[in-house]
py3Dmol code that shows the C-alpha trace and the ligand (Angstrom):
import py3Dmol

protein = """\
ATOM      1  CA  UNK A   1      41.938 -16.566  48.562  1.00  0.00           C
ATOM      2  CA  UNK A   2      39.821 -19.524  49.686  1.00  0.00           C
ATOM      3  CA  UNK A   3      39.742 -20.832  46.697  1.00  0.00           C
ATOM      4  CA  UNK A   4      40.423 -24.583  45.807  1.00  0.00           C
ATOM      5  CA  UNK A   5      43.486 -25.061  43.134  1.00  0.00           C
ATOM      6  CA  UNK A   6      42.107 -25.814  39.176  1.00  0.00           C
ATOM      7  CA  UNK A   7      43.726 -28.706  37.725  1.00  0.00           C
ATOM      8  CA  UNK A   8      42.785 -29.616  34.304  1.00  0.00           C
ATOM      9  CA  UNK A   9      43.306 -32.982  33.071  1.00  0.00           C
ATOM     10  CA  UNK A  10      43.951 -33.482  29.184  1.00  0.00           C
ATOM     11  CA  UNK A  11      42.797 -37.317  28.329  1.00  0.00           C
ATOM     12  CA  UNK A  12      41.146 -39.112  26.199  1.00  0.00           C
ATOM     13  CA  UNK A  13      39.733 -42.480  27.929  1.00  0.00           C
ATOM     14  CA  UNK A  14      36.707 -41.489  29.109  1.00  0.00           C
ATOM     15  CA  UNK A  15      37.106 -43.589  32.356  1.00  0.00           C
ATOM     16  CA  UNK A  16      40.728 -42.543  33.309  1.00  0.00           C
ATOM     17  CA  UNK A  17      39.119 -38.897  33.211  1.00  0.00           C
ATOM     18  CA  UNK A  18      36.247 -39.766  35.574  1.00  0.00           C
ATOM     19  CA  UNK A  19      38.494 -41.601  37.740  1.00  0.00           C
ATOM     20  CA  UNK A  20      40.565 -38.815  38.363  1.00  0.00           C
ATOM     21  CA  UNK A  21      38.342 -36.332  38.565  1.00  0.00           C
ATOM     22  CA  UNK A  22      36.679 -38.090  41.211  1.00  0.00           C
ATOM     23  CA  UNK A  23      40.048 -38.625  43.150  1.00  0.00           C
ATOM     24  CA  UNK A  24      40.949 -35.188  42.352  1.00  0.00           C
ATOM     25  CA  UNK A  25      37.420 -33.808  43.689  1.00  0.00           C
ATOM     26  CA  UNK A  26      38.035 -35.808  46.968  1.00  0.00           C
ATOM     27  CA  UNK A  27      41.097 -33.617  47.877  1.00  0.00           C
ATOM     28  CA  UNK A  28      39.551 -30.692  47.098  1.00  0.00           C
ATOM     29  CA  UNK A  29      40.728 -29.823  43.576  1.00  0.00           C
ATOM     30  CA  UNK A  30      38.772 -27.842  41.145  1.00  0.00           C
ATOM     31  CA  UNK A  31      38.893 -30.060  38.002  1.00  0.00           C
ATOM     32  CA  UNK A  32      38.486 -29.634  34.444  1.00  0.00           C
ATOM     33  CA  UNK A  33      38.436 -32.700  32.051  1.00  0.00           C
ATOM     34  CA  UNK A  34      39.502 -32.418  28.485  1.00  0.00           C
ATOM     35  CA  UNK A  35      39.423 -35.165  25.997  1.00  0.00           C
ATOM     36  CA  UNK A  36      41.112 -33.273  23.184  1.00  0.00           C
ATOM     37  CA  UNK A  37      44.181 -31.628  22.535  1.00  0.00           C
ATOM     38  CA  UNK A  38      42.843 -28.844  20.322  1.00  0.00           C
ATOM     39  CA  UNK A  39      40.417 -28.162  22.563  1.00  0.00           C
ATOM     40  CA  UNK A  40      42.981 -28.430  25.838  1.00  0.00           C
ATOM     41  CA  UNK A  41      44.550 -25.172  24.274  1.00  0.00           C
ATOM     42  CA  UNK A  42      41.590 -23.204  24.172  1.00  0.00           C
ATOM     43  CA  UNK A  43      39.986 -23.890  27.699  1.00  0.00           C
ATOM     44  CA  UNK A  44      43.733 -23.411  29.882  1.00  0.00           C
ATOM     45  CA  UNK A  45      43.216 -20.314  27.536  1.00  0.00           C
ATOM     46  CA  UNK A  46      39.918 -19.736  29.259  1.00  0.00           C
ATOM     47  CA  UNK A  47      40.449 -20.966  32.562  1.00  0.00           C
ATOM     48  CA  UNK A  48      44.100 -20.858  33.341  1.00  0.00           C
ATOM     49  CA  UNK A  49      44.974 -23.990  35.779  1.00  0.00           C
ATOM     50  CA  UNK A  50      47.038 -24.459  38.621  1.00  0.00           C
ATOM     51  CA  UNK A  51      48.184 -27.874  37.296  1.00  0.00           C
ATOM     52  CA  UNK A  52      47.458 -29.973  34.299  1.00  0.00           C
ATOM     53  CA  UNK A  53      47.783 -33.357  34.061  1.00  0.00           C
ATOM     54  CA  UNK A  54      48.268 -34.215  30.530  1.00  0.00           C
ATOM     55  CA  UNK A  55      48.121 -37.674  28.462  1.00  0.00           C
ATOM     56  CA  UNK A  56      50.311 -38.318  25.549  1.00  0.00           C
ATOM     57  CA  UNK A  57      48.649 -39.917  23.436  1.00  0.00           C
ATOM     58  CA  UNK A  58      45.544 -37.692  22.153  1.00  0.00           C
ATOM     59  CA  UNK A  59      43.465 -36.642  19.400  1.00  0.00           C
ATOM     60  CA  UNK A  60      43.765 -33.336  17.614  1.00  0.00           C
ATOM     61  CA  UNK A  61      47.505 -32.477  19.314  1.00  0.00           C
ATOM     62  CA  UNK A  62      50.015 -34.535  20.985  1.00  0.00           C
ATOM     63  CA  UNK A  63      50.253 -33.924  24.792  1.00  0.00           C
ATOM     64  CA  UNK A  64      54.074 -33.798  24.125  1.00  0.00           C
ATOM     65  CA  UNK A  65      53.430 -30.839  21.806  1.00  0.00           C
ATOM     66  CA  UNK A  66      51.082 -29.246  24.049  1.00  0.00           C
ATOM     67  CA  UNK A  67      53.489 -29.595  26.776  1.00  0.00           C
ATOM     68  CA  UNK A  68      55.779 -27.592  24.056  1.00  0.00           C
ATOM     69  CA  UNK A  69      52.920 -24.973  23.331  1.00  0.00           C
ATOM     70  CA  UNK A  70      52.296 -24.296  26.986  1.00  0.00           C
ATOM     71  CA  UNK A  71      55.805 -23.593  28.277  1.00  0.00           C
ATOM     72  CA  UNK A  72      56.194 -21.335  25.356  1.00  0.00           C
ATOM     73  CA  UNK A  73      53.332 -18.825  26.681  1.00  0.00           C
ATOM     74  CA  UNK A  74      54.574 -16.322  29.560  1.00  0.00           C
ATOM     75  CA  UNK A  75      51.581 -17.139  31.701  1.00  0.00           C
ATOM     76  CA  UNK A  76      51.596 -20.795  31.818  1.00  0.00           C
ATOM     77  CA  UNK A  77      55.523 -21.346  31.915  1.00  0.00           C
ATOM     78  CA  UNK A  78      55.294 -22.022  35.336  1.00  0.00           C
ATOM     79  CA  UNK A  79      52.193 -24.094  36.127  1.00  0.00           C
ATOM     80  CA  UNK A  80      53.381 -27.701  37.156  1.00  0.00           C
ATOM     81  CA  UNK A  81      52.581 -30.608  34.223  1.00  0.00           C
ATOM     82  CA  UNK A  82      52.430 -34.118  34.934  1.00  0.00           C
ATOM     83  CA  UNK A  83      52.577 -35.988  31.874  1.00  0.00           C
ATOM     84  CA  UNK A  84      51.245 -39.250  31.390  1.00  0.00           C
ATOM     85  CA  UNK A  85      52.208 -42.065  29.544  1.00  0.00           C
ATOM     86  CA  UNK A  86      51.545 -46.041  28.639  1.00  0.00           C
ATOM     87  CA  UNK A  87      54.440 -48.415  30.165  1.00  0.00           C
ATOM     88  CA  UNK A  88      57.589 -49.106  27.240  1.00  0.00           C
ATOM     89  CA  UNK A  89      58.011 -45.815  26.671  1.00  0.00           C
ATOM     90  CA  UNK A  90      61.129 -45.302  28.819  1.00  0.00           C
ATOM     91  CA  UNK A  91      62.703 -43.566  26.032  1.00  0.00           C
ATOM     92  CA  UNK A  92      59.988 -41.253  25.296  1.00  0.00           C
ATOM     93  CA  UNK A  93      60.282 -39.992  28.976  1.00  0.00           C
ATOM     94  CA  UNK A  94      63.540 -38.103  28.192  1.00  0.00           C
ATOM     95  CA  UNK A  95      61.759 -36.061  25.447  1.00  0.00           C
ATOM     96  CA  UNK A  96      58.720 -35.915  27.825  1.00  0.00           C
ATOM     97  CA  UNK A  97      60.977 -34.059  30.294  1.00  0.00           C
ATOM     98  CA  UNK A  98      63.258 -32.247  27.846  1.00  0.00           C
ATOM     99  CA  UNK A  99      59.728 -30.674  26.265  1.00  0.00           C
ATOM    100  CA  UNK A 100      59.614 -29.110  30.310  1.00  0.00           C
ATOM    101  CA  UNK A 101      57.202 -31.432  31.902  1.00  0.00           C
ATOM    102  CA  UNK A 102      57.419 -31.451  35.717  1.00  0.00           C
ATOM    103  CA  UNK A 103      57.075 -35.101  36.473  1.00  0.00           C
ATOM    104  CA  UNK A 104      56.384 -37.929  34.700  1.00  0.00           C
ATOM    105  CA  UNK A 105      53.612 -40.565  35.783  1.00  0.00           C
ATOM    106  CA  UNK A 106      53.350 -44.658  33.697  1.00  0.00           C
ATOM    107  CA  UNK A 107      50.563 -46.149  33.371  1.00  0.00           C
ATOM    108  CA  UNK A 108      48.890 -47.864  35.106  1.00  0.00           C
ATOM    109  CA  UNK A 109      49.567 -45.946  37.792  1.00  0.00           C
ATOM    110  CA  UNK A 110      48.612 -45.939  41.590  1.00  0.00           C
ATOM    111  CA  UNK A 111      46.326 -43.380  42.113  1.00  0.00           C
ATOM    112  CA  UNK A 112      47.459 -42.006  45.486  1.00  0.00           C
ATOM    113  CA  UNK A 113      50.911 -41.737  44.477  1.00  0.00           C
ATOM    114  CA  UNK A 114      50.066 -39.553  41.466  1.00  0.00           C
ATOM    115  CA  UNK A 115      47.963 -37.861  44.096  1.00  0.00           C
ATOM    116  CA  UNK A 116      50.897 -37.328  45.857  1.00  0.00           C
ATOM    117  CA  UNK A 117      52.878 -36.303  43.220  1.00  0.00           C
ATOM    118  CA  UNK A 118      50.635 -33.372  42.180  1.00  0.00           C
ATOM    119  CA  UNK A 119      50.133 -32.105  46.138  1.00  0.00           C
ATOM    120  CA  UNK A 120      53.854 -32.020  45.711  1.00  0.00           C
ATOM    121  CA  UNK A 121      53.668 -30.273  42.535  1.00  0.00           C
ATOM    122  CA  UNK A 122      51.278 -27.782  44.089  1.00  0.00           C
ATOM    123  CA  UNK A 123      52.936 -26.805  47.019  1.00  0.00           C
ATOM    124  CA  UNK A 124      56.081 -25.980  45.213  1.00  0.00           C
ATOM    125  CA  UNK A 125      54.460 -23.474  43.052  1.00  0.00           C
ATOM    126  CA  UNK A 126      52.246 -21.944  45.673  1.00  0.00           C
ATOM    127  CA  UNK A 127      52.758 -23.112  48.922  1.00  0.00           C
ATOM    128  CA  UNK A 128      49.287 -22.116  50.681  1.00  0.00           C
ATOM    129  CA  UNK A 129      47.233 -23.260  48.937  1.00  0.00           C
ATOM    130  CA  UNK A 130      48.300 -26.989  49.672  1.00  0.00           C
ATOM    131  CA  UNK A 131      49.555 -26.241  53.366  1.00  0.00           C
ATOM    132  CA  UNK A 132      49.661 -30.166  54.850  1.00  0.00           C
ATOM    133  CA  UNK A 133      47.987 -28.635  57.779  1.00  0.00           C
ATOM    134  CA  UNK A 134      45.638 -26.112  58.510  1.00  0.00           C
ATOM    135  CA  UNK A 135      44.706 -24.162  62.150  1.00  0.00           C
ATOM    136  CA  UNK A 136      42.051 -22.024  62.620  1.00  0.00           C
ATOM    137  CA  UNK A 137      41.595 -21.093  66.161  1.00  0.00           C
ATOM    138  CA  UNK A 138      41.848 -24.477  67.977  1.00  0.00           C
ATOM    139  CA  UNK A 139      41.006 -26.593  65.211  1.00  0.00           C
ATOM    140  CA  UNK A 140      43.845 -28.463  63.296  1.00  0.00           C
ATOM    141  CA  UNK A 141      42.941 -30.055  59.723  1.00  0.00           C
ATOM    142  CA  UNK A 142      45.607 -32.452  58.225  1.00  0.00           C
ATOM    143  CA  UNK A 143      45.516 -32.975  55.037  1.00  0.00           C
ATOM    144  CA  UNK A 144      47.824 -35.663  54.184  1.00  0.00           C
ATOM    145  CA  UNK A 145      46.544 -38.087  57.348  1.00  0.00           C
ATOM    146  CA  UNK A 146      42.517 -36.291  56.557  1.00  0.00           C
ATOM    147  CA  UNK A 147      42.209 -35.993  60.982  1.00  0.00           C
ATOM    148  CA  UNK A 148      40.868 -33.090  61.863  1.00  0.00           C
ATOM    149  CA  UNK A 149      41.875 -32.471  65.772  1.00  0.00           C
ATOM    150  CA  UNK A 150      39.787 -29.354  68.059  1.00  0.00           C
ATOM    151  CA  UNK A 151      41.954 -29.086  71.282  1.00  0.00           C
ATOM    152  CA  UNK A 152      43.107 -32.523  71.820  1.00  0.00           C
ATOM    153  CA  UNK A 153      40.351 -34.333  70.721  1.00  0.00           C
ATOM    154  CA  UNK A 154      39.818 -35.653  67.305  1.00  0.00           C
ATOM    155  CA  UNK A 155      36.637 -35.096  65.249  1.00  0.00           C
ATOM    156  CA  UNK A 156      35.091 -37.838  63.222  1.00  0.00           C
ATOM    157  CA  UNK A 157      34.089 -36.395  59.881  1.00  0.00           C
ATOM    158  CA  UNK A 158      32.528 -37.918  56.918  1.00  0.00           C
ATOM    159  CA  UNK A 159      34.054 -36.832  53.495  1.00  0.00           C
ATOM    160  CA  UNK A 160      31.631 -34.217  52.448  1.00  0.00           C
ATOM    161  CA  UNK A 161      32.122 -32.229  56.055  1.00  0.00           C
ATOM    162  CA  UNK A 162      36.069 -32.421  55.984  1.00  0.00           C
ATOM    163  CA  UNK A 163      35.855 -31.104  52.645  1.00  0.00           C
ATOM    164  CA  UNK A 164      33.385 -28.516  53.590  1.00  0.00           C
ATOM    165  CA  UNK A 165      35.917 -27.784  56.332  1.00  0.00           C
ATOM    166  CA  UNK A 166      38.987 -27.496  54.747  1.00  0.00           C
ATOM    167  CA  UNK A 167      37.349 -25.094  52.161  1.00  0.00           C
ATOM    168  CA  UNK A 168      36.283 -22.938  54.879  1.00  0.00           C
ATOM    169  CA  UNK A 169      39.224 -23.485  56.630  1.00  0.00           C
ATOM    170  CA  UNK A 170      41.272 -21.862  53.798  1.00  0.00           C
ATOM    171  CA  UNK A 171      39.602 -18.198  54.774  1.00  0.00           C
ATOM    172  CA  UNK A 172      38.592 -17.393  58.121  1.00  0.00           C
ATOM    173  CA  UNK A 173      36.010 -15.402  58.940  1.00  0.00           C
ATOM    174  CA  UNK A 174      35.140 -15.069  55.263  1.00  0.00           C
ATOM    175  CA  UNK A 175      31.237 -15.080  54.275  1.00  0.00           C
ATOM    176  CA  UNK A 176      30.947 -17.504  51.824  1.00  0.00           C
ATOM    177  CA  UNK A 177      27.304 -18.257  49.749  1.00  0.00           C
ATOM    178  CA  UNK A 178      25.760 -21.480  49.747  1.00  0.00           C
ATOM    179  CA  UNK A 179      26.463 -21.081  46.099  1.00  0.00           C
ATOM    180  CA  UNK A 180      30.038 -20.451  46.642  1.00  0.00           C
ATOM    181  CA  UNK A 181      30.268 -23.864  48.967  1.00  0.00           C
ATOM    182  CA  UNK A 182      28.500 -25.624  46.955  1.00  0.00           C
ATOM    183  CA  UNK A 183      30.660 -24.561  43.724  1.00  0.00           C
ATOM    184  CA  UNK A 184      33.726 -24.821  46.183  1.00  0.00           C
ATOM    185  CA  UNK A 185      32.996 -28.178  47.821  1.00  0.00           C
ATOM    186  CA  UNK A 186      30.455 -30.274  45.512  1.00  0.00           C
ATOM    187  CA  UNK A 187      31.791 -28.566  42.230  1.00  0.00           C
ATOM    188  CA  UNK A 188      30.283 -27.189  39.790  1.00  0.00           C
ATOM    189  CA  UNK A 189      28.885 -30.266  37.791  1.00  0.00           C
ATOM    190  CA  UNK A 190      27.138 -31.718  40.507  1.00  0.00           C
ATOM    191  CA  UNK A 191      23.121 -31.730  40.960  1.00  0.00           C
ATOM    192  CA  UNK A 192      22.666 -30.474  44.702  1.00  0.00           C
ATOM    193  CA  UNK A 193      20.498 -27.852  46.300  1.00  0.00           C
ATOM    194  CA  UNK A 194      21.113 -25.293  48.729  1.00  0.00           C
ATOM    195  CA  UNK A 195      19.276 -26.998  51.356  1.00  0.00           C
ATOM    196  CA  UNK A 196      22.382 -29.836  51.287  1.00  0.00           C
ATOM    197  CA  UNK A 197      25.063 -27.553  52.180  1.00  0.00           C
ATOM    198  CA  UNK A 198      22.680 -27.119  55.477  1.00  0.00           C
ATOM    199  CA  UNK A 199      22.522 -29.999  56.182  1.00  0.00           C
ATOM    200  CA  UNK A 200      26.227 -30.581  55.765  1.00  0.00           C
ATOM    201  CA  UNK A 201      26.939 -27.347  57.776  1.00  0.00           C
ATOM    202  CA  UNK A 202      24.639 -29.255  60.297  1.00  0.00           C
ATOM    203  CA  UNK A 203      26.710 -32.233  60.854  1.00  0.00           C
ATOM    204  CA  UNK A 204      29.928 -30.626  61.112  1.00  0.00           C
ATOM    205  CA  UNK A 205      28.504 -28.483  63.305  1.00  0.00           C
ATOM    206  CA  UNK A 206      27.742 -31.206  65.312  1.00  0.00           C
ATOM    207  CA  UNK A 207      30.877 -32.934  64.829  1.00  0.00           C
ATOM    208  CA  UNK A 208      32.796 -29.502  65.751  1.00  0.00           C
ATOM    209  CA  UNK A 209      30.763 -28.831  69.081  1.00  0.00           C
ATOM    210  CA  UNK A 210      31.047 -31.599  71.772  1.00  0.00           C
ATOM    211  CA  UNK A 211      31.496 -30.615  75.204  1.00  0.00           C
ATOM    212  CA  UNK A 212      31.498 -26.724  76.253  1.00  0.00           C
ATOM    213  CA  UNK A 213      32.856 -25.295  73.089  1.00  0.00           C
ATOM    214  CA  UNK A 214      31.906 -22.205  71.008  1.00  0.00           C
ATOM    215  CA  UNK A 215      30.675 -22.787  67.837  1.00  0.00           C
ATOM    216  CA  UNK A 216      33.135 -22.253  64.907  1.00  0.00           C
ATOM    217  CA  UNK A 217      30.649 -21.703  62.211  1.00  0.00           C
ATOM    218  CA  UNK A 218      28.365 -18.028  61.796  1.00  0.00           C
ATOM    219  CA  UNK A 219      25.317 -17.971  60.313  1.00  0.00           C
ATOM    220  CA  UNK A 220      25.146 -14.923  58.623  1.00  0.00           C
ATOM    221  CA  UNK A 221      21.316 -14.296  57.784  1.00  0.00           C
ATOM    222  CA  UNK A 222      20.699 -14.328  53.822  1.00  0.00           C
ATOM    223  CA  UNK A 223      24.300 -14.169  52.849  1.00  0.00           C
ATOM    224  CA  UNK A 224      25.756 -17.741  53.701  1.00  0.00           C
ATOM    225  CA  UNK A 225      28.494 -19.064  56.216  1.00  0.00           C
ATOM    226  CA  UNK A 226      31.707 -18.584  57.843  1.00  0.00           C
ATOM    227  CA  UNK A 227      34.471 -20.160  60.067  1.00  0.00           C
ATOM    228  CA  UNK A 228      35.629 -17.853  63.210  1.00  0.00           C
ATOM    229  CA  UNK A 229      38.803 -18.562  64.791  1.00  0.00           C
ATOM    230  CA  UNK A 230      37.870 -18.707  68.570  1.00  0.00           C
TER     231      UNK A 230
END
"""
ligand_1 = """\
1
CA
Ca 45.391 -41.248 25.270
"""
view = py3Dmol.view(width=600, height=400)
view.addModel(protein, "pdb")
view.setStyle({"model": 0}, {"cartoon": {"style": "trace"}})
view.addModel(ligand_1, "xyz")
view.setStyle({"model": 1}, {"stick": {}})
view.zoomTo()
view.show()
């Protein structure tokens, strides 16, 4: 509970991985990148995802015969694969399909409709954790349309404090570390101290609070945060 959906992305060019992860990061994925296939089987070992997104083309194993490898293991025959391909392979999609891929993605591709495609993805297999919107007391968080609404007004936020929202959004009244937020929100990878999930706790605060309203957020005193309903 409360926590953000892992996808892991297998693919090689370096700056198709960093694109995604960065799109993936913005709504509020967990990712994992993976430039090999050799190595893809051994992390979704590790870490198993709630999605992978998985090239075709890559050293050490095929993504086609990864797709293969995966869907013949009992725990990952049901998490959602998007493969990806380059354009001309039309024919290659059949087999791409037939090996039990989910959905199928050409490149180049736009990036928010793959992002679509793997909210899509998401919500099928697990429906909460990719809710379009959220309501915690008498705040509303849309994810598709990113408004965030607290009784009929709507509340401006900058990306890192509708993230930090949603996250917190996704377990009311849980405690969560700044640790936790800032493995939850920033990711793991990311450089940022536990004074900057303050100050982003400040702003939404801010944000949350205008008029005669009760403050959403606790402070709870050397553990971390939470979201009340009101
Ligand atoms: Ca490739």
């Amino acid at each position: 509970m409360g926590i953000n959906p892992l996808v892991t992305v297998v693919e090689d060019e370096e700056a198709l991985g960093i694109l995604l992860r960065y799109n993936l990061e913005a709504e509020g994925y967990r990712v994992d990148v993976v430039e090999r296939g050799d190595e893809a089987e051994m992390r979704l070992d590790e870490k198993k995802p709630d999605l992978v997104i998985l090239d075709w083309m890559l050293p050490g194993v095929s993504g086609i015969e990864l797709c293969r490898r995966f869907r013949a293991k009992p725990d990952m025959q049901r998490v959602p694969i998007i493969m990806l391909t380059a354009r001309g392979e039309e024919s290659e999609r059949i087999r791409g399909l037939a090996t039990g891929a989910d959905d199928y993605v050409v490149k180049p591709f736009s990036t928010p409709e793959l992002m679509a495609r793997v909210r899509a993805l998401l919500r099928r297999a697990n429906p909460s954790t990719v809710a379009t919107l959220l309501k915690v007391g008498d705040i509303e968080l849309d994810r598709e349309s990113h408004r965030v609404h607290r009784q009929s007004r709507e509340v401006k936020l900058g990306p890192t404090e509708f993230r930090l929202l949603e996250f917190m959004m996704r377990a009311p009244g849980r405690v969560f570390s700044r640790t936790q937020l800032l493995d939850g929100v920033w990711g793991g990878d990311v450089y940022v101290d536990d004074r900057t999930v303050d100050v982003h706790i400040g702003r939404l605060r801010k944000a949350l609070n205008r008029g005669r309203v009760k403050d959403p957020i606790r402070t709870v005193r050397g553990a971390g945060y939470s979201l009340e309903a009101a």
